[in-house]
Kinemage of the C-alpha trace (Angstrom):
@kinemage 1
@onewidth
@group {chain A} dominant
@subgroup {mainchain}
@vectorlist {calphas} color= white
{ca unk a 1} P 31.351 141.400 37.153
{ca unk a 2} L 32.292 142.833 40.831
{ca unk a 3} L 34.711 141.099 42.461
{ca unk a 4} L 34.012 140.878 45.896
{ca unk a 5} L 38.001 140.446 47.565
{ca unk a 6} L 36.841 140.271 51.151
{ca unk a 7} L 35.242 136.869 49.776
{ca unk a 8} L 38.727 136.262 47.655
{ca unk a 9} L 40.179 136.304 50.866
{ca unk a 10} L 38.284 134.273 52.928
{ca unk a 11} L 37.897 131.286 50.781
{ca unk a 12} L 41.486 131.296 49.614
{ca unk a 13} L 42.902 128.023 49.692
{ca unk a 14} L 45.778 128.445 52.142
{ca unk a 15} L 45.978 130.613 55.542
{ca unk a 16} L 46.377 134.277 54.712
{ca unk a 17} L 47.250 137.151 57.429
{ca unk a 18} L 47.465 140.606 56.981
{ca unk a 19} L 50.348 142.337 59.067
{ca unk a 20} L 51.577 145.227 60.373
{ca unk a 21} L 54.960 145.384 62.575
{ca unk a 22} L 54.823 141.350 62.698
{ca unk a 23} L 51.032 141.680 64.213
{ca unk a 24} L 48.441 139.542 62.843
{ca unk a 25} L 45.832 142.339 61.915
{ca unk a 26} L 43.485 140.217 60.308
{ca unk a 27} L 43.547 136.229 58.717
{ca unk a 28} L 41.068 134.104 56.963
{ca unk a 29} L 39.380 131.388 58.789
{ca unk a 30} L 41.812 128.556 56.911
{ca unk a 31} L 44.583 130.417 58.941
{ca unk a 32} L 42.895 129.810 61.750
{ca unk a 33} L 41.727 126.259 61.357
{ca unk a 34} L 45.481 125.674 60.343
{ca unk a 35} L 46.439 126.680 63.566
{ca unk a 36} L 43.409 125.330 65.964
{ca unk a 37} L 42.612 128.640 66.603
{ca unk a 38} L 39.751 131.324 66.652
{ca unk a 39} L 40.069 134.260 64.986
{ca unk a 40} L 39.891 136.348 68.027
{ca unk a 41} L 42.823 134.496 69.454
{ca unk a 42} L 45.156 135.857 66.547
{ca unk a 43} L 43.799 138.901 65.558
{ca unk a 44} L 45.973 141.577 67.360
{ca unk a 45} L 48.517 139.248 68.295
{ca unk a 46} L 51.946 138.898 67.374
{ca unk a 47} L 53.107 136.156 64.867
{ca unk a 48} L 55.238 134.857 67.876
{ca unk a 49} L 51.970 132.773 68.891
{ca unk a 50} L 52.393 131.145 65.974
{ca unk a 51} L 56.229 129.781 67.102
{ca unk a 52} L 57.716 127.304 68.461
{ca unk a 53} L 59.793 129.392 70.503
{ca unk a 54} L 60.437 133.599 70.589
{ca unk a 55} L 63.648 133.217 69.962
{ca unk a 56} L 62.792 131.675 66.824
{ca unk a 57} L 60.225 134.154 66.177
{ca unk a 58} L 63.222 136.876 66.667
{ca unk a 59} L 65.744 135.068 64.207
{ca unk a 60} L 63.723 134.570 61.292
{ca unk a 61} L 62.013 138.245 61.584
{ca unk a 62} L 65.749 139.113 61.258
{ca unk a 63} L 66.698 136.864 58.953
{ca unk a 64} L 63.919 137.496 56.112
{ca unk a 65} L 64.200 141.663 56.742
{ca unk a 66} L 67.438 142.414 54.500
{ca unk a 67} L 65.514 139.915 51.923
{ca unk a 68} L 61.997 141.508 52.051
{ca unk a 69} L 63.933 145.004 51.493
{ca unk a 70} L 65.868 143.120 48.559
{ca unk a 71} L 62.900 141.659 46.859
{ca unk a 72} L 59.998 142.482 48.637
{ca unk a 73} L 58.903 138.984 48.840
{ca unk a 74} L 60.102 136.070 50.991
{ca unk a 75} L 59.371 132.403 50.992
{ca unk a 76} L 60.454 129.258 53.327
{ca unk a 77} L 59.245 126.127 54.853
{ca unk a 78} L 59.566 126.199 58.288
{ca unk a 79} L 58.790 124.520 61.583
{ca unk a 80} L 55.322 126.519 63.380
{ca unk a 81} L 53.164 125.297 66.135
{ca unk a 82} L 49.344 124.875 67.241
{ca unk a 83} L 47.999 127.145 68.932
{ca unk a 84} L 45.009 125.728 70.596
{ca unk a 85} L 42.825 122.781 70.545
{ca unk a 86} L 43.563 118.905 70.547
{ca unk a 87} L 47.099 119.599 69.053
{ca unk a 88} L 47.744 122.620 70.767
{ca unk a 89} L 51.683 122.843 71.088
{ca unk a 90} L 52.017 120.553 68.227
{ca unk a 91} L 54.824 121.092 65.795
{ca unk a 92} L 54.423 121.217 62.430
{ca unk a 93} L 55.656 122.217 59.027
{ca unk a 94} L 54.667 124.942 56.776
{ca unk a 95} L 55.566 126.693 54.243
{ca unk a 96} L 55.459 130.546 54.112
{ca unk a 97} L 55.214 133.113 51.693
{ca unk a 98} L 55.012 136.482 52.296
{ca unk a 99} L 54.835 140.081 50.774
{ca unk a 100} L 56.313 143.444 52.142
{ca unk a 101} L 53.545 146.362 51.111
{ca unk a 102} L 56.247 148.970 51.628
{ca unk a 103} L 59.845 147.305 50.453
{ca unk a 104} L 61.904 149.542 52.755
{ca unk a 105} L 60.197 148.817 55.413
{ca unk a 106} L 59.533 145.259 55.432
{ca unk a 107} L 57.589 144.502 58.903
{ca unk a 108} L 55.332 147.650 58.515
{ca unk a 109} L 52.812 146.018 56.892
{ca unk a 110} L 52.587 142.816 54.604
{ca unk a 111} L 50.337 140.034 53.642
{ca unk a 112} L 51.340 136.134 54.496
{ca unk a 113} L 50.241 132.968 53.081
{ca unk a 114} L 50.799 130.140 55.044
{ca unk a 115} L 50.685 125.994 53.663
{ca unk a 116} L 49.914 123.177 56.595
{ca unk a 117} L 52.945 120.545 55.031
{ca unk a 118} L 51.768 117.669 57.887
{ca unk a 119} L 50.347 115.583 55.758
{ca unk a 120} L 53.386 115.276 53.583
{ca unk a 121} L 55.557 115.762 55.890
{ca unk a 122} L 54.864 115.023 59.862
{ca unk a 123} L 57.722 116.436 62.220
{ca unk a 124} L 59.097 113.288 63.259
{ca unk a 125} L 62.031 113.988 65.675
{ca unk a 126} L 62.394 116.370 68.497
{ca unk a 127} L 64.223 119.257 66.982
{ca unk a 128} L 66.173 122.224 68.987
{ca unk a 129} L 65.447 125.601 67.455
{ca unk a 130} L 68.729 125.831 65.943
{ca unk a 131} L 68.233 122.275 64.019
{ca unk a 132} L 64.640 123.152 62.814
{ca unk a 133} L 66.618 126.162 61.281
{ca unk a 134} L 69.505 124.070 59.458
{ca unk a 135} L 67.063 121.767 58.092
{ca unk a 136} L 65.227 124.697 56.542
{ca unk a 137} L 67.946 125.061 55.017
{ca unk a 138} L 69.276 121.916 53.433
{ca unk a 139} L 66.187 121.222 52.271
{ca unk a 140} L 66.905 124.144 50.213
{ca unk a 141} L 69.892 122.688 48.983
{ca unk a 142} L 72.251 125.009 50.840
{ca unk a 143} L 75.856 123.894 51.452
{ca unk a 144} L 77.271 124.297 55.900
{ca unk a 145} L 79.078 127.775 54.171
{ca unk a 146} L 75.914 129.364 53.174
{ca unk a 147} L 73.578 127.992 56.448
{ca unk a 148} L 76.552 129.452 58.214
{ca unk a 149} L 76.268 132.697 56.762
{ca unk a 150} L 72.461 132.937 56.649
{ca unk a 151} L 72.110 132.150 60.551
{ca unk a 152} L 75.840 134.146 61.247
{ca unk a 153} L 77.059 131.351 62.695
{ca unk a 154} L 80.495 129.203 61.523
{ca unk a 155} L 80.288 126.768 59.120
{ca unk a 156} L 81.581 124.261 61.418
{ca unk a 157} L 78.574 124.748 64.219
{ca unk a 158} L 76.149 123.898 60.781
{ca unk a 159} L 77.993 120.887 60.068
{ca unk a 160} L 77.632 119.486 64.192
{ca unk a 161} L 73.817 120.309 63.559
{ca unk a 162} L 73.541 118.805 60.281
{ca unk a 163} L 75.359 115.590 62.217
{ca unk a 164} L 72.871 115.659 65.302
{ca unk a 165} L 69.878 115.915 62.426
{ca unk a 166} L 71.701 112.761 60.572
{ca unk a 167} L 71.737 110.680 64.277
{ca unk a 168} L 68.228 112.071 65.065
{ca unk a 169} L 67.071 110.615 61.779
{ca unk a 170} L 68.997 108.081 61.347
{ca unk a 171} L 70.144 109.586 58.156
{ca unk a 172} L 73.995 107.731 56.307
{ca unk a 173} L 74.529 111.172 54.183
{ca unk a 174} L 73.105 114.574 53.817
{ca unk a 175} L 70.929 113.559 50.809
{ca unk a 176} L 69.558 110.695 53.220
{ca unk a 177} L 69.151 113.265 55.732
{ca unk a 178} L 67.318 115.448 53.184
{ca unk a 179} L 65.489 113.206 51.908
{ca unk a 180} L 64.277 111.897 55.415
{ca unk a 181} L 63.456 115.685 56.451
{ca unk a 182} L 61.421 115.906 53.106
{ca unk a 183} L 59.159 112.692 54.073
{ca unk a 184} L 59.007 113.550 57.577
């Protein structure tokens, strides 16, 4: 039996994108419904469309490098937005998954799978960039010393985001927070 792989791709069940030097080179139409956008509006574009802000875009392409050229692979749930439609603007999570084709050079070309988490898990609050980022990361279970280190910032500038995330949610304790963040 032939497999046909362009097909593979396009009926996958999450949003894939090919890339090459963070450029969207091609995607399957689930991508683009994820996103409220046609095909022609992400094809050739950079990811940073897909953003909530560029300097987001900038700190997690340099964030996930040194662990794409570590393991080739790289996985989070993050914070993206709409591009067009209804909801276009919207924030929402996702989760991500992606593979580096050439290990030492991670952004040269890859292949990204993205998950729409809204239904499980709406963005409820009005986030900075910087707090979208540290709750990334204590939903990952990562203590203020190792956010700190990941984003190169102190551990105490973690801990006055995690506290703004706690009064923004309404959150008693981190697992409260956490667990808040998780349901939305």
């Amino acid at each position: 039996m032939d497999i046909d792989y362009r097909l593979a791709f396009e009926m996958a069940p999450v949003g894939l994108a090919l890339s090459s030097n963070r450029t969207i080179m091609d995607c399957n139409q689930h991508l683009c419904d994820m996103f409220g956008a046609e095909r022609a509006q992400l094809v050739g574009q950079s990811f940073q469309v897909l953003y909530p802000s560029a300097d987001e875009y900038e700190r997690t392409g340099a964030r996930i490098e040194p662990i794409l050229n570590r393991k080739g692979t790289y996985a989070d749930d993050r914070i993206m937005k709409r591009v067009g439609g209804r909801s276009a603007g919207e924030p929402f999570w996702c989760h991500v998954t992606g593979r580096a084709l050439n290990q030492s050079a991670p952004h040269e070309a890859g292949i990204w799978a993205f998950e729409d988490l809204s239904a499980s898990r709406p963005v409820k609050a009005e986030l900075t960039a910087r707090e979208r980022e540290v709750a990334a990361y204590l939903m990952q279970g990562l203590t203020s010393k190792l956010i700190g280190k990941a984003l190169s910032i102190s551990h105490r500038t973690v801990e006055i985001y995690r506290a703004r995330l706690m009064r923004k949610y309404k959150a008693s304790t981190t697992a409260d927070l956490v667990a808040k963040l998780t349901a939305g």
